[in-house]
matplotlib code that plots the C-alpha trace (Angstrom):
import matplotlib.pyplot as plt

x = [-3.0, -4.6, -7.7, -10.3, -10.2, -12.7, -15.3, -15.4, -17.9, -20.0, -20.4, -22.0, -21.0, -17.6, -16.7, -15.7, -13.7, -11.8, -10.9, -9.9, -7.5, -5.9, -5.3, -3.8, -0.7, -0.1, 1.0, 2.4, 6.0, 6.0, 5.6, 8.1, 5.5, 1.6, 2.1, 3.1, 7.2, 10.4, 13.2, 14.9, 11.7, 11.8, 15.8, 14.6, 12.2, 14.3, 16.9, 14.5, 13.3, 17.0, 16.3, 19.2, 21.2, 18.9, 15.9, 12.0, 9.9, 6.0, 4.5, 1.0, -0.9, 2.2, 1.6, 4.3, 6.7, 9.0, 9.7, 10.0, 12.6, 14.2, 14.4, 15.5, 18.6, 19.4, 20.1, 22.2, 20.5, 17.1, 14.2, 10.7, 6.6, 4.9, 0.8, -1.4, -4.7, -3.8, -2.3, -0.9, 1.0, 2.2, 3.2, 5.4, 6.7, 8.0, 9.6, 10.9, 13.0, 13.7, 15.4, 16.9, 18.4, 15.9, 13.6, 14.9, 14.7, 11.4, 8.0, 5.2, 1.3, -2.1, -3.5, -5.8, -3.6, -6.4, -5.8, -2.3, -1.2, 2.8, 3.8, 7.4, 8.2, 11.2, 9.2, 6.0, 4.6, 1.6, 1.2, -2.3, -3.8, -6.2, -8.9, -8.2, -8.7, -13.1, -11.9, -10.2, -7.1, -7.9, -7.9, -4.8, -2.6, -3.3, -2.7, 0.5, 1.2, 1.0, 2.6, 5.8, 8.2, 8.5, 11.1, 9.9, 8.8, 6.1, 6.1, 2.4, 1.5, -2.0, -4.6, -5.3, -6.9, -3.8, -7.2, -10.8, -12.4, -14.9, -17.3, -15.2, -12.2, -15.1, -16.4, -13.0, -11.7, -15.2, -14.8, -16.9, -15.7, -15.4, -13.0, -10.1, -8.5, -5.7, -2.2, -1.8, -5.2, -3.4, -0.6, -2.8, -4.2, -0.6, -0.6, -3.5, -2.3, 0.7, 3.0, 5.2, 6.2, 9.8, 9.7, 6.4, 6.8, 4.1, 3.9, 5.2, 2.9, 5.5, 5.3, 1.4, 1.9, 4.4, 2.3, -1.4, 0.5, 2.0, -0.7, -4.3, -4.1, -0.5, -1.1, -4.7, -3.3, -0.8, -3.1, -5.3, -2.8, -1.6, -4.9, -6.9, -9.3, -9.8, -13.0, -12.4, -10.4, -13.1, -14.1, -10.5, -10.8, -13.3, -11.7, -8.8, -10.5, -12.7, -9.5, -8.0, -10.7, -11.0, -7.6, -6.7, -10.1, -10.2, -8.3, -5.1, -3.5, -6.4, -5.7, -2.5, -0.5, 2.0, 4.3, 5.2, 7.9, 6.8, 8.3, 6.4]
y = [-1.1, -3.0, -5.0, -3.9, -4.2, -6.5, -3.9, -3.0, -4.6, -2.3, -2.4, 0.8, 3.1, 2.1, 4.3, 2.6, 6.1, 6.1, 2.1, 2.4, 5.9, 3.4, 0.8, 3.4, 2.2, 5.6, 5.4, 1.7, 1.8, -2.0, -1.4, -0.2, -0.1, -0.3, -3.4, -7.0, -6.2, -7.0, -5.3, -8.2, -7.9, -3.7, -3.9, -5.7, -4.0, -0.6, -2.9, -3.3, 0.5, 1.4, 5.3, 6.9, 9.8, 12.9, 10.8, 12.4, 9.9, 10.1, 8.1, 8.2, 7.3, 6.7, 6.4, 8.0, 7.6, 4.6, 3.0, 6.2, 7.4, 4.5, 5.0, 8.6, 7.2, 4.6, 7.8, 10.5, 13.7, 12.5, 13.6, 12.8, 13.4, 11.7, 11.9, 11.2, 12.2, 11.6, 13.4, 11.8, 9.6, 13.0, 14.0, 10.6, 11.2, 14.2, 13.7, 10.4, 12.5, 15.2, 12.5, 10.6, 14.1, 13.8, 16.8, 18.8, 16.1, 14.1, 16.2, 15.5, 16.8, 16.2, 16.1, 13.2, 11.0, 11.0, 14.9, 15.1, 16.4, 16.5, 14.9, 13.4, 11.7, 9.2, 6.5, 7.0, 4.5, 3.4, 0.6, -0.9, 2.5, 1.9, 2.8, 6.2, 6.7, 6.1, 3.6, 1.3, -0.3, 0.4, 4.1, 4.1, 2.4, 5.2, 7.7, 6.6, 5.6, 9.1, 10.9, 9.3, 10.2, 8.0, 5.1, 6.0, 2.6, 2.7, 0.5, -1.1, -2.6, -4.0, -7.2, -10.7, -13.6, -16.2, -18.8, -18.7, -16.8, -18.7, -17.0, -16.8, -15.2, -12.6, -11.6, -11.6, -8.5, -7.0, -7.8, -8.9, -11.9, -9.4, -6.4, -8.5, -11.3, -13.4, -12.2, -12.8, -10.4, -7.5, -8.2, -7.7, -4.7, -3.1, -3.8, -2.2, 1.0, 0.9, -1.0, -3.6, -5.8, -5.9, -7.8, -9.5, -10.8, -11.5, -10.8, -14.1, -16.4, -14.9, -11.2, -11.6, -13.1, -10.8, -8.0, -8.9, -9.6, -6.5, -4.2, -3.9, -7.3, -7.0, -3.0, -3.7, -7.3, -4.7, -1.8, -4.0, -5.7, -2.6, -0.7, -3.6, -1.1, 1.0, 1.8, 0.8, -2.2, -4.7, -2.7, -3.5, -6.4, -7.5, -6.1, -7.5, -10.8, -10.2, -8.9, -12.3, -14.6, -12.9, -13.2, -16.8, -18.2, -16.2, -14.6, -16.0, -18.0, -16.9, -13.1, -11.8, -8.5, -8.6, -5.9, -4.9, -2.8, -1.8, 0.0, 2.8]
z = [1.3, -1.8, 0.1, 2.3, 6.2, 7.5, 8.8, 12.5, 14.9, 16.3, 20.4, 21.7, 23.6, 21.3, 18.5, 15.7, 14.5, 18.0, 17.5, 14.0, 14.9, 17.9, 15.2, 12.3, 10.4, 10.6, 14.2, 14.1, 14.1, 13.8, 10.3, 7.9, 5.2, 5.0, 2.3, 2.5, 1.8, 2.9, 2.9, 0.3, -1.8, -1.9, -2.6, -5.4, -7.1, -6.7, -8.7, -11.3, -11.0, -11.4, -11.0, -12.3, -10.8, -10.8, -11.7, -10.6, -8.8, -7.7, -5.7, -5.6, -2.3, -1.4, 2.7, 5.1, 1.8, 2.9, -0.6, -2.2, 0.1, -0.8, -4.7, -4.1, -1.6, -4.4, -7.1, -6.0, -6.8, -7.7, -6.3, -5.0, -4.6, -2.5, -2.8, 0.1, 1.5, 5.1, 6.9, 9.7, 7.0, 5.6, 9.2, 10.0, 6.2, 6.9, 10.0, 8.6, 5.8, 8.2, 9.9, 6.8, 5.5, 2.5, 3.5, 0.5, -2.0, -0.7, -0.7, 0.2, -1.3, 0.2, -2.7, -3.6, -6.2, -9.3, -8.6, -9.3, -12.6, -12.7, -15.6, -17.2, -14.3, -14.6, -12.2, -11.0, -8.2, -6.6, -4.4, -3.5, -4.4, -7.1, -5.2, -5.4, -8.9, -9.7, -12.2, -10.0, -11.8, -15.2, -14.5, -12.1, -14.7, -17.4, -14.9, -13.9, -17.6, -17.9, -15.4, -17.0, -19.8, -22.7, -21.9, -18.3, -15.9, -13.2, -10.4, -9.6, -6.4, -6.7, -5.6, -7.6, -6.7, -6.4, -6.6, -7.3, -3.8, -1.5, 0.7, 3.3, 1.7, 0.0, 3.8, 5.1, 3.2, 2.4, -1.2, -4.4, -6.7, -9.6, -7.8, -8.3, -11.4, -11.7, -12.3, -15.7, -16.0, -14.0, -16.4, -19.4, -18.0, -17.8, -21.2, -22.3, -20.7, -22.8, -20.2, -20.6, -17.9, -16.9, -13.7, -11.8, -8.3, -5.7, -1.5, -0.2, 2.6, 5.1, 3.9, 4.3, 8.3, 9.3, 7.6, 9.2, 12.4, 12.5, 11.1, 12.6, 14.4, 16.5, 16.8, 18.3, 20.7, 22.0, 22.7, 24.6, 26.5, 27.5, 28.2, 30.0, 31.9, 29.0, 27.6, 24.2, 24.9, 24.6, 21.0, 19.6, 21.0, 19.0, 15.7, 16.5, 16.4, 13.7, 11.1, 12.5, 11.1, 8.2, 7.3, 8.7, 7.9, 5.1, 2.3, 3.4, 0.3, -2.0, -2.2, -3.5, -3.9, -6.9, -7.4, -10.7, -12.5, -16.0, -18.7, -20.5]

ax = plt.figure().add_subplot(projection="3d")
ax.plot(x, y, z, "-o")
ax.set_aspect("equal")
plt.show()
């Protein structure tokens, strides 16, 4: 996911580890992908991807591998990486494919995505992973510029500011003033890499509720309800309630997630 999770509240004896493995996208089957998407919005952008029959796709840090799945169904005989660093995602991946008939066409690495060196890939994505490369954006974007074949496209999932960030939007997702711009910045950046932007579209208000209501805050609100004399209840509790402040007292309306599908 592109921002930063509001950081946990620490209540000893509560383990902030143990509360953030009970609240892991991971294991939240409420969410089809770790990203504000919807299933109109993704059909979209693998319209704009348009992977062609036998195509190669990467997806780097690309989660349990949803929206790569995805592109690879959309092009008979293509196939896919997908490059992640945890494993548990790699676990519900794999069954996910298993399950989807894919496991031959869809693999997945843990390997860290900077790490990855396959190259002349048809598409190569990665959504709101660009802090696995050291250089943030910047570094991702060349990376993934290239891991593709000339005439390739790359699809970019990553953070702006949709307006200028007050102190409470800067607390609610952890975050500095500087770590993000506006679009038309991220779209510039493309183009420095050597991109060009075929399509730019952003994470609706509605993506964004259905997303934090789903992720860390409905996951969490259910876990309690359902474990009310557990010892880590009133811990989850209280991250629950501090990732809801920071989003709707927060960064909701000022931060944004735009998706786009560049051409190399």
């Amino acid at each position: 996911m592109a921002h930063a999770a509001a950081p946990m509240t620490r209540s000893a004896p509560m383990s902030d580890n143990e509360i953030r493995a009970l609240m892991s996208a991971a294991h939240n089957d409420r969410l089809t992908w770790n990203t504000p998407l919807s299933d109109e919005h993704a059909a979209q952008l693998i319209t704009a991807c348009a992977p062609a029959p036998g195509a190669r796709v990467a997806d780097l840090g690309s989660g349990w591998g949803e929206l790569l799945m995805r592109l690879v169904e959309s092009a008979p005989g293509s196939t896919g990486d997908g490059v992640e660093t945890d494993a548990e995602a790699i676990a519900r991946g794999r069954a996910l494919a298993a399950k989807r008939g894919l496991a031959e066409r869809v693999r997945f690495h843990e390997v860290p995505a900077a790490e990855w060196q396959e190259r002349d890939y048809d598409l190569a994505v990665s959504i709101g992973a660009s802090h696995a490369w050291p250089g943030g954006t910047a570094e991702a974007l060349a990376a993934l510029r290239a891991s593709v074949r000339p005439g390739g496209r790359v699809l970019f999932g990553e953070g702006f500011w949709e307006r200028e960030p007050d102190e409470a939007a800067l607390a609610g997702l952890g975050a500095e003033r500087g770590d993000f711009g506006s679009l038309l910045d991220l779209i510039r950046q493309a183009e420095a890499a050597g991109l060009r932007a075929l399509q730019v579209t952003a994470a609706d208000r509605r993506e964004w509720d259905l997303f934090e209501a789903n992720a860390n805050i409905g996951r969490g609100e259910r876990w309690a309800l359902a474990h009310p004399d557990h010892p880590l209840r009133d811990g989850v509790v209280a991250a629950v309630d501090e990732r809801r402040t920071g989003y709707y007292g927060g960064y909701r309306g000022t931060f944004g997630l735009a998706y786009l599908v560049l051409s190399a």
